[in-house]
PLY file of the C-alpha trace (Angstrom):
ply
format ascii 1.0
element vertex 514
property float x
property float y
property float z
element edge 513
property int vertex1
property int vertex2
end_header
2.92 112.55 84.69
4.20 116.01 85.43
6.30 117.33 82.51
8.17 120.57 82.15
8.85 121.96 78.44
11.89 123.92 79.25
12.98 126.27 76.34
16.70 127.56 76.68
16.83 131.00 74.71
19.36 134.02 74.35
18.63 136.64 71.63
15.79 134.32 70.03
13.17 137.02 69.03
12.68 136.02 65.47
12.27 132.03 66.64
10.75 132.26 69.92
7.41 132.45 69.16
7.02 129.82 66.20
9.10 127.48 68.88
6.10 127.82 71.19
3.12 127.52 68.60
5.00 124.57 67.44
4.73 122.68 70.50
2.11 119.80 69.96
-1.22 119.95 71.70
-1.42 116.33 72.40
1.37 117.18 75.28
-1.88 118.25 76.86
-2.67 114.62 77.93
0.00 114.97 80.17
-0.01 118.11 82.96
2.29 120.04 81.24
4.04 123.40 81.96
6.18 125.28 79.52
8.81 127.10 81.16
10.97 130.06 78.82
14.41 131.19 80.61
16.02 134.39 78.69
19.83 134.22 79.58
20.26 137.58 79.86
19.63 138.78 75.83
20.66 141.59 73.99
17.79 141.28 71.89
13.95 141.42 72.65
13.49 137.74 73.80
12.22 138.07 77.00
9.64 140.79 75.77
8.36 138.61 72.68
7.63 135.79 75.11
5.88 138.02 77.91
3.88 139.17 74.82
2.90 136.05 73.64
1.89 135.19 76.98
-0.39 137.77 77.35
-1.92 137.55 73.85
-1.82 134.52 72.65
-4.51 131.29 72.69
-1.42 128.43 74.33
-3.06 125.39 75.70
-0.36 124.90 78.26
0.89 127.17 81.55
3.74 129.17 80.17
6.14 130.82 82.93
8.78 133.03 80.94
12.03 134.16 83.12
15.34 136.17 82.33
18.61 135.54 84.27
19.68 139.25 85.49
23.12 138.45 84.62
23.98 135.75 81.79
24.66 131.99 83.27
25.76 130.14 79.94
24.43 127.79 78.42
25.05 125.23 80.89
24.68 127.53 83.97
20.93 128.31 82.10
20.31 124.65 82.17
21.22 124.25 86.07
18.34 126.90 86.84
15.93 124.50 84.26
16.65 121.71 85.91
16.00 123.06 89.84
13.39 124.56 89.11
11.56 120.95 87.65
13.23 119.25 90.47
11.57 121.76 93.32
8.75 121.99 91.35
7.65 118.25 91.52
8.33 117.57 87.93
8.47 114.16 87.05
10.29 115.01 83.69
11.63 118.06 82.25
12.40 118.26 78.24
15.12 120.86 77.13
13.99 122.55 74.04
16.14 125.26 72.37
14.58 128.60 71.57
15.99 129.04 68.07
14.06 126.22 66.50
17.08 124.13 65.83
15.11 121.16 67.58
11.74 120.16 66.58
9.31 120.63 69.23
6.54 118.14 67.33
9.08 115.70 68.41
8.33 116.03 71.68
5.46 113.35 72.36
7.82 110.21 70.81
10.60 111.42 72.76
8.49 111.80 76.30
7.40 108.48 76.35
10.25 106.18 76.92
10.42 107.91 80.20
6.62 108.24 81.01
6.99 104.30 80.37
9.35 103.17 82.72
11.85 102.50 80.19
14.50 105.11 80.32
16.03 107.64 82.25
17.04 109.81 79.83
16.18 110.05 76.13
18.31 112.23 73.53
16.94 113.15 70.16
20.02 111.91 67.70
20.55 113.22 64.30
23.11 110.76 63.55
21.04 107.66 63.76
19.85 107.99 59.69
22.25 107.60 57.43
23.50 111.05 56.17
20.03 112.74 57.87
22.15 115.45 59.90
23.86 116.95 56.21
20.29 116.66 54.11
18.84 118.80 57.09
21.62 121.47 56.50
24.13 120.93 59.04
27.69 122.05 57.67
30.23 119.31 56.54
32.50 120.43 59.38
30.45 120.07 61.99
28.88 116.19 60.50
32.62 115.47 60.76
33.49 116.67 64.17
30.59 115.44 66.11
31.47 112.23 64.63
34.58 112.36 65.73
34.18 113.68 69.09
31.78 111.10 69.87
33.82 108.13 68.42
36.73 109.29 70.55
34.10 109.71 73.46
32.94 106.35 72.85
36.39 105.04 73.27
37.44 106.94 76.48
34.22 106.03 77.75
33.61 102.85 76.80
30.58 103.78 75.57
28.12 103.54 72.39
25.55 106.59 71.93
25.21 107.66 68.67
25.68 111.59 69.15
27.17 112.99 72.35
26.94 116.47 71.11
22.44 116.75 70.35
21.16 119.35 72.63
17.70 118.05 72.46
17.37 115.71 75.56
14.83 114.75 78.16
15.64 113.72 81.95
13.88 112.27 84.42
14.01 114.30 87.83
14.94 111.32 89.82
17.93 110.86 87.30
18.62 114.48 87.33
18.41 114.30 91.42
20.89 111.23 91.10
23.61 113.45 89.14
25.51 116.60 90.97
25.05 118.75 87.56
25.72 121.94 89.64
29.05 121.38 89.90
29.47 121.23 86.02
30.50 123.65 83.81
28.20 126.55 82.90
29.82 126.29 79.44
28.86 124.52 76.22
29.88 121.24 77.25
27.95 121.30 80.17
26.26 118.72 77.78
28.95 116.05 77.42
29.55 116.20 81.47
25.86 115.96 82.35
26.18 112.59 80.00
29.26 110.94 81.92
27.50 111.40 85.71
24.50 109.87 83.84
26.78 106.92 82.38
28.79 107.04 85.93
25.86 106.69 87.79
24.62 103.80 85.43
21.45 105.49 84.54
20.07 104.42 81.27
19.87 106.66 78.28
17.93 105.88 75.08
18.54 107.55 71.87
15.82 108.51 69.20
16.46 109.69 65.73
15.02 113.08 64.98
14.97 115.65 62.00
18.01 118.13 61.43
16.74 121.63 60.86
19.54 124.36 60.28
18.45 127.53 59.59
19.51 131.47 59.86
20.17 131.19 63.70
23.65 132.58 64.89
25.69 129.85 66.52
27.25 131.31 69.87
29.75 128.58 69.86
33.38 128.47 69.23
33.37 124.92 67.54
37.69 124.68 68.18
37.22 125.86 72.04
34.11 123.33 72.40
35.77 120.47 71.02
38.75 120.88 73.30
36.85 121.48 76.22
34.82 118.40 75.62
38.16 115.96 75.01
39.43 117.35 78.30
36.75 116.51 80.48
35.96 113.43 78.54
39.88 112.44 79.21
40.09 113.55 83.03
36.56 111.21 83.56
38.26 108.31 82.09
41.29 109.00 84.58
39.34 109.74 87.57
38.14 105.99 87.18
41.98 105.06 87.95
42.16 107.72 90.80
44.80 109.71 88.74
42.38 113.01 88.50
39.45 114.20 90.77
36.39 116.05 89.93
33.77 116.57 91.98
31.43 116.43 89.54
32.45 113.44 88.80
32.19 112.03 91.61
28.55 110.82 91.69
28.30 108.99 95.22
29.92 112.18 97.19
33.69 112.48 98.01
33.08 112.39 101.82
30.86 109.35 101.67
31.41 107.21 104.64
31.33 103.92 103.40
34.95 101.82 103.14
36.02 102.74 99.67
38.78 100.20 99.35
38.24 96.72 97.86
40.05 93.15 98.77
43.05 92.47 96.58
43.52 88.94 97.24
43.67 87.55 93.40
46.67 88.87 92.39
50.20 90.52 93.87
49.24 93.08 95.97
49.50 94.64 99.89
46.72 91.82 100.88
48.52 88.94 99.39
52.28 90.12 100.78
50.61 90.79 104.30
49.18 87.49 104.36
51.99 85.60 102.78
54.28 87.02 105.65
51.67 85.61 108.67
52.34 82.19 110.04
49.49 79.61 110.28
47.80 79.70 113.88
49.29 83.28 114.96
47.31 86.15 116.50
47.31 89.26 114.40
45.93 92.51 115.37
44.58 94.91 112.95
45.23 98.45 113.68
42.73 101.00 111.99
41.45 97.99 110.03
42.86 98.28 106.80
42.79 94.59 106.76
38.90 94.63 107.15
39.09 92.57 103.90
41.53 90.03 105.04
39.41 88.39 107.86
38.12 85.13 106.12
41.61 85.06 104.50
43.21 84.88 108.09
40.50 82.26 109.50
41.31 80.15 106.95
44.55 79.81 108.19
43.29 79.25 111.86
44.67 82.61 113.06
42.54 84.75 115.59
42.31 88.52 114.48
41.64 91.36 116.81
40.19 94.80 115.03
40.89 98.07 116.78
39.52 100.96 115.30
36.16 103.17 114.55
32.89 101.22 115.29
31.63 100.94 111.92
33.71 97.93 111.42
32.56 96.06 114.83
30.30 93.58 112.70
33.12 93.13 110.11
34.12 89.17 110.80
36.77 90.07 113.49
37.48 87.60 116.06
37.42 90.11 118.38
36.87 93.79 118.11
38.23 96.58 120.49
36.65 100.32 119.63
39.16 102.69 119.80
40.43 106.30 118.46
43.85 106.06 117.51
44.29 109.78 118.20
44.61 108.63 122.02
47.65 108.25 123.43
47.02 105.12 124.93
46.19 101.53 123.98
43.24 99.31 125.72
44.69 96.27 124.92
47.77 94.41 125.49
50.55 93.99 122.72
52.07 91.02 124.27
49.49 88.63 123.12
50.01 89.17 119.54
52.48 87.69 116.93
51.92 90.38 114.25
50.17 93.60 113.94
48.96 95.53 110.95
48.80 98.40 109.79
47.59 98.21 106.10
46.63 101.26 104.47
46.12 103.08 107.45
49.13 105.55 108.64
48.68 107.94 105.33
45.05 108.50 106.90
46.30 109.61 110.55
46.56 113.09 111.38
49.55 112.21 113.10
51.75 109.21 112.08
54.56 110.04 114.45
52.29 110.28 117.37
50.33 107.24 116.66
54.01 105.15 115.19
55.40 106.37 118.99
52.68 105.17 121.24
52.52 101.82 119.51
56.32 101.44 119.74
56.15 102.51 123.50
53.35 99.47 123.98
55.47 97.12 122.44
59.13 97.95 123.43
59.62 95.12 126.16
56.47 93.63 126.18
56.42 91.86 122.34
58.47 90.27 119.88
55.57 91.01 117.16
56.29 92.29 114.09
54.42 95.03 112.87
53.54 95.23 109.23
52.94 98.70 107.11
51.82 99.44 103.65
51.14 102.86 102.53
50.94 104.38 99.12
54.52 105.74 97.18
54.02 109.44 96.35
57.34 108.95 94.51
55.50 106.52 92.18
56.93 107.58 88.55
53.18 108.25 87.73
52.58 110.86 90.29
56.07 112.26 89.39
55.39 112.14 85.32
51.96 114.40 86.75
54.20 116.70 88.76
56.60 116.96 85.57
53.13 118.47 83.73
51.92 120.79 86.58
49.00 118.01 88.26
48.91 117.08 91.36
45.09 115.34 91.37
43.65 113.59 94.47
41.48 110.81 93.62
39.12 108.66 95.79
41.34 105.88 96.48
45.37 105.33 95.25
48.49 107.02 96.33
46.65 110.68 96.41
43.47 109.36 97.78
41.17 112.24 99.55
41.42 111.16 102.82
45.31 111.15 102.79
46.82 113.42 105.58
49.91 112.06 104.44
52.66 110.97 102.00
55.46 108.66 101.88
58.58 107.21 100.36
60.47 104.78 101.25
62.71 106.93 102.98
60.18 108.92 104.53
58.83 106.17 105.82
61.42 104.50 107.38
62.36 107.88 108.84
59.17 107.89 110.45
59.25 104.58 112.01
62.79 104.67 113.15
62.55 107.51 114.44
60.01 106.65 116.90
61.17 104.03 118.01
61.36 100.90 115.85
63.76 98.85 113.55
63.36 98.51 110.32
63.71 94.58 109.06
62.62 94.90 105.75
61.04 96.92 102.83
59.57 95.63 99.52
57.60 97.51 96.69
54.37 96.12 95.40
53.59 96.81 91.73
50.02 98.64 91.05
46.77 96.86 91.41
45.97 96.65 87.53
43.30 94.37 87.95
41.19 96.83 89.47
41.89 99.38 86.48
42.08 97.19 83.51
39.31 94.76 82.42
41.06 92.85 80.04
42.46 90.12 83.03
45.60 88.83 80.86
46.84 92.11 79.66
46.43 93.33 83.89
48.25 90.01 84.60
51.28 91.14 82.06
51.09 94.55 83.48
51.37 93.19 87.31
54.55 91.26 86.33
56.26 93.87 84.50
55.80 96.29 86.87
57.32 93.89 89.41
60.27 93.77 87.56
61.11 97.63 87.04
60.31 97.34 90.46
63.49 94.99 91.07
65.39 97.46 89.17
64.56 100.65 90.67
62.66 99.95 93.93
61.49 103.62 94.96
60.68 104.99 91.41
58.33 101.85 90.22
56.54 101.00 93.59
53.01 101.79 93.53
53.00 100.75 97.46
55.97 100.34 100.22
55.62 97.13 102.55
57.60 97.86 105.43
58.09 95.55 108.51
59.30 96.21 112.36
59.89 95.86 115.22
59.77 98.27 118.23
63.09 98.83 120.05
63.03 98.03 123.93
62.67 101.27 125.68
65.15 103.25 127.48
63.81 102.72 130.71
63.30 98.61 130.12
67.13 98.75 129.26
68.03 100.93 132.51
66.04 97.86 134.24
67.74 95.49 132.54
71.27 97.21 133.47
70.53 97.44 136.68
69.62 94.10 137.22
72.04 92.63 135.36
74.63 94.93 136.89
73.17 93.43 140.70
73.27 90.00 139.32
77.24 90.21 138.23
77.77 92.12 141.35
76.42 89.44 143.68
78.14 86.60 141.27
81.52 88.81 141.76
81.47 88.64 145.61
80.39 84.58 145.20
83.24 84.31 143.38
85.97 86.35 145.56
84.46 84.35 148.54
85.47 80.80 146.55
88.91 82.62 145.81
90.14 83.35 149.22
88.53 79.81 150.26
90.63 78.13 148.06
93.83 80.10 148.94
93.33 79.00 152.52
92.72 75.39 151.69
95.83 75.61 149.82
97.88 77.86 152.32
96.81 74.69 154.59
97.67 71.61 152.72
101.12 73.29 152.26
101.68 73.60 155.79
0 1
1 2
2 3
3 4
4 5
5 6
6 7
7 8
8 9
9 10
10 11
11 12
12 13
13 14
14 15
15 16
16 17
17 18
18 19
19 20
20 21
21 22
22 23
23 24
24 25
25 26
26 27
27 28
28 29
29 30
30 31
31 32
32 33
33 34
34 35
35 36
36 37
37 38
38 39
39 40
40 41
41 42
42 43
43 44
44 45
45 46
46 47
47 48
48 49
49 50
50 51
51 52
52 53
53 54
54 55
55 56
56 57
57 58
58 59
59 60
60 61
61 62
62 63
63 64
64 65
65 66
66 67
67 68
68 69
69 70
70 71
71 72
72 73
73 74
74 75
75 76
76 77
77 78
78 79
79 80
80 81
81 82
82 83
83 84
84 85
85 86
86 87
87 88
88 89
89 90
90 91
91 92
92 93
93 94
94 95
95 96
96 97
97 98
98 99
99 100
100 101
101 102
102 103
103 104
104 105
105 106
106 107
107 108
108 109
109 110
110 111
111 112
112 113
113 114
114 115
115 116
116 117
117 118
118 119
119 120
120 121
121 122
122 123
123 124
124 125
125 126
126 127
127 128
128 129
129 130
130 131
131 132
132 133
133 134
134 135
135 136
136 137
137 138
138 139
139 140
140 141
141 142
142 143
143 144
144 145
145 146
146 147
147 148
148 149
149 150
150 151
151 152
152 153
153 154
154 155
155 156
156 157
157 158
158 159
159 160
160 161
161 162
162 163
163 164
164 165
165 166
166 167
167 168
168 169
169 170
170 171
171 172
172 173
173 174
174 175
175 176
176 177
177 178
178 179
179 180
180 181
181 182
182 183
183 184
184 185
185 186
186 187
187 188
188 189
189 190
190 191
191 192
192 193
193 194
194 195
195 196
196 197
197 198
198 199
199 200
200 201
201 202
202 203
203 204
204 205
205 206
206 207
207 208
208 209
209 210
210 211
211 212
212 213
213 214
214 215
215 216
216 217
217 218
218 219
219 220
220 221
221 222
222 223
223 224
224 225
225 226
226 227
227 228
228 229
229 230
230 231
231 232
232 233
233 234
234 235
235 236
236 237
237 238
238 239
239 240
240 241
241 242
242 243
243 244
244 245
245 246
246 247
247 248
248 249
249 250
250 251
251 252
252 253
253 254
254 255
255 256
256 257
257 258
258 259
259 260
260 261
261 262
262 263
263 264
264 265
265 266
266 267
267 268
268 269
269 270
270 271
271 272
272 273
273 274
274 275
275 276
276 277
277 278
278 279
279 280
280 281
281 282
282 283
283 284
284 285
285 286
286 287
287 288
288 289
289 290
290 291
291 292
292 293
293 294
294 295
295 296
296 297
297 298
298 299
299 300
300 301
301 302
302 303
303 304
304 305
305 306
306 307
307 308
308 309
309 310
310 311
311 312
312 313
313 314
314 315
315 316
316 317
317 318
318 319
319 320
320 321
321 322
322 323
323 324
324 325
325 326
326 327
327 328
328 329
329 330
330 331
331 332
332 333
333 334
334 335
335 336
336 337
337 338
338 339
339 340
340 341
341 342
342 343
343 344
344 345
345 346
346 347
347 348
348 349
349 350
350 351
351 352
352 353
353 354
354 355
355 356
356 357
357 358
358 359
359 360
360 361
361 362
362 363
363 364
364 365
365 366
366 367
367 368
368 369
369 370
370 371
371 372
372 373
373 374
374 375
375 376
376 377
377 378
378 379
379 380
380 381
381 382
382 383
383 384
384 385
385 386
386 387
387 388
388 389
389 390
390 391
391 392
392 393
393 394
394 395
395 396
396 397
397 398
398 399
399 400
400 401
401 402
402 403
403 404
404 405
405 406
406 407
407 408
408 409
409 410
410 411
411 412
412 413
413 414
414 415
415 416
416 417
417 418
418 419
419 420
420 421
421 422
422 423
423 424
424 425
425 426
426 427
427 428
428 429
429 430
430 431
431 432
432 433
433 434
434 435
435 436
436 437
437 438
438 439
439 440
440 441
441 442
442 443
443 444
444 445
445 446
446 447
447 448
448 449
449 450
450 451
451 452
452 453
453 454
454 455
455 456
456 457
457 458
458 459
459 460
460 461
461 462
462 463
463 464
464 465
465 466
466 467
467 468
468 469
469 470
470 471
471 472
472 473
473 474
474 475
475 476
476 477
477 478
478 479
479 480
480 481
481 482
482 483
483 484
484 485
485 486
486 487
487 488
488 489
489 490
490 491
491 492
492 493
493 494
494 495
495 496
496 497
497 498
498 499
499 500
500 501
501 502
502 503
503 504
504 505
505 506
506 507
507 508
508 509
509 510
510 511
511 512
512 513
């Protein structure tokens, strides 16, 4: 096991030295590397440690650094923690250079990673009973860290201890898991490096260790920390219901090309409306695939489904599957031999609606009575607009302002697009939001999904979370100049047929009065 000691220190002359002699030489079984980073002190730091390097008897490898300019705390750590990962570290252990944290610690708090058994382990203070005040820590402080992390519990629906230790010890593989270079390089780089670990399910393990406080100067505004940390903690909590983004936060990657939207089929949504409105035995065509999810849901009511769309969705359950870019401005297939065709979730993504709204509506005019079914996200949702009100406007990775939106709609909007490239508008219904997916408790989402539903009856545009339109394309000027013309031949021909039987019967009648 390869294990990195890294010591965080700005102006920590006076402790720097007793933090390294402290460090226990049973680390020794493992190959260990100590690893100093000045950030940029006023003081003699970086000077003290190059002179204890050169002087003193230290049974491990000590590499001592200084950031040119200062990085912050957290910006310190994101240097720490590259340099283990490029390093081949299997596990680095943040120690801070003012002796606040006890390095004899270090060899109980190591091992639940060099055992398998965590990926991260945090030194608490908070685990014995009133420990943190009989080690010195100030009653203001005691209270606010347990305050923090009770309200950080609750947001996160977690249950650590003490959000707020700085002692803590990653694995590299976790720390490789977690994009901790887009956090903060502020104090509370902390709390966010905690939420990727707890978004990306990693599991953390809390020890209880010794408080020391001592003369050390505390760089941190305790009022500007705490807000900082109930901020982010807030706007992680709301990226899980796509109302806020971070890409920090974000631990799979925002671009990641996997389908990030989920079948809705359990409760009132866009999937159960879509196939509610689809007879038994018709032929549906899925346009851009939003109704990749729907495809057993359709079989099951004997109707044959055709997918057009990227490739990635070929082996997806479609009865047939046509690869296509919907950029083009032509069709490979045939509209005529489908009773419906869908379009769910997919025009918001299009770069442009209009073009790809006209060239199905020229496909269909005069060749299909299919209806054509659309469901795209309300930006006039009174969420979005209550964000607005406040100065947000947050992309998420799925909802109304998902990432991949090109984009938005009303109902208005939306029907101006359609009908104005050539289709009728039959019908338009709201669908309330998709609670289940947001709220655990399934009875209190069930409540939610029905009230919802009815604002939605009351004020259709400012309580839809989605608009369900359906069309149908208008026949196009040059089928109706056909159809004049012929009809126009067909009444002229009738016309002469009939002024021949006029003057026919005249003569028959001229004759049987003479």
């Amino acid at each position: 096991m390869k294990i990195l000691i890294f010591i965080v220190a700005y102006n920590a002359e006076k402790t720097i030295e007793s933090v390294l002699r402290r460090i226990p030489e049973s680390m020794s079984q493992y190959d260990t590397e100590v690893l100093i980073i000045d950030d940029a002190s006023s003081d003699r730091t970086w000077e003290c440690a190059q002179q204890f390097k050169k002087t003193a008897s230290f049974p491990f490898k000590l590499n001592v650094l200084v950031n040119p300019i200062n990085q912050g705390y957290g910006g310190n750590q994101k240097i720490g923690f590259l340099y283990a990962i490029q390093n081949g570290f299997d596990l680095v252990a943040l120690v801070h250079g003012d002796g606040q944290y006890a390095p004899e610690a270090l060899p109980m708090l190591v091992k639940p990673i060099v055992d398998g058994e965590a990926d991260a382990v945090f030194g608490s203070r908070m685990m014995t009973a009133l420990g943190a005040l009989n080690g010195g820590m100030p009653l203001y402080k005691y209270v606010g860290n347990r305050i923090l992390t009770a309200f950080q519990n609750v947001v996160l629906q977690s249950s650590l201890s003490e959000f707020h230790t700085g002692y803590r010890l990653y694995s590299t593989k976790a720390l490789a898991r977690v994009p901790f270079q887009f956090n903060t390089n502020d104090f509370h780089f902390d709390t966010e490096i905690i939420i990727q670990l707890l978004l990306a399910k990693l599991h953390i393990k809390e020890l209880p260790i010794p408080t020391f406080y001592g003369d050390e100067i505390c760089h941190v505004n305790g009022m500007k920390y705490a807000l900082d940390v109930a901020i982010v903690t807030t706007i992680a909590r709301l990226q899980s219901f796509s109302l806020m983004y971070r890409r920090n936060f974000d631990i799979n990657g925002a671009f990641s090309d996997k389908c990030a939207y989920e079948p809705k089929l359990d409760y009132d949504s866009s999937h159960t409306r879509a196939l509610a409105l689809i007879a038994r035995g018709s032929k549906v065509l899925d346009v851009g695939c939003g109704a990749v999810h729907l495809c057993s849901a359709f079989k099951s009511k004997d109707c044959q489904v055709t997918g057009l769309g990227n490739a990635r969705y070929r082996s997806s359950g479609y009865d047939e599957f046509v690869e296509h870019d919907l950029s083009d401005s032509s069709l490979p297939l045939q509209l005529e031999r489908f009773d419906y065709v869908l379009m769910l979730d997919v025009i918001e993504h299009h770069r442009s609606p209009e073009k790809l709204i006209s060239t199905l509506a020229q496909a269909g005019a005069s060749t299909t009575n299919a209806k054509f079914i659309i469901t795209t996200g309300n930006v006039a949702f009174f969420i979005t607009r209550l964000m607005l009100l406040f100065g947000q406007f947050n992309y998420g990775k799925r909802g109304i302002l998902d990432l991949t939106h090109t984009r938005l709609f009303t109902f208005g909007s939306l029907a101006a697009l359609v009908e104005g490239n050539g289709f009728e508008t039959l019908s338009t219904e709201g669908i309330p939001a998709p609670f289940p997916l947001a709220v655990k408790n399934q009875k209190l989402a069930a409540w939610l999904l029905k009230f919802n539903a009815s604002l939605i009856k009351l004020r259709k545009g400012f309580f839809s979370y989605q608009i369900m339109l359906v069309a149908r394309p208008w026949p196009s000027l040059d089928f109706i100049l056909r159809q004049t013309t012929a009809f126009s031949a067909s009444r002229s021909v009738q016309g002469a047929g009939e002024n021949v039987s006029a003057k026919q019967s005249s003569e028959q009648t001229a004759v049987g009065a003479r």
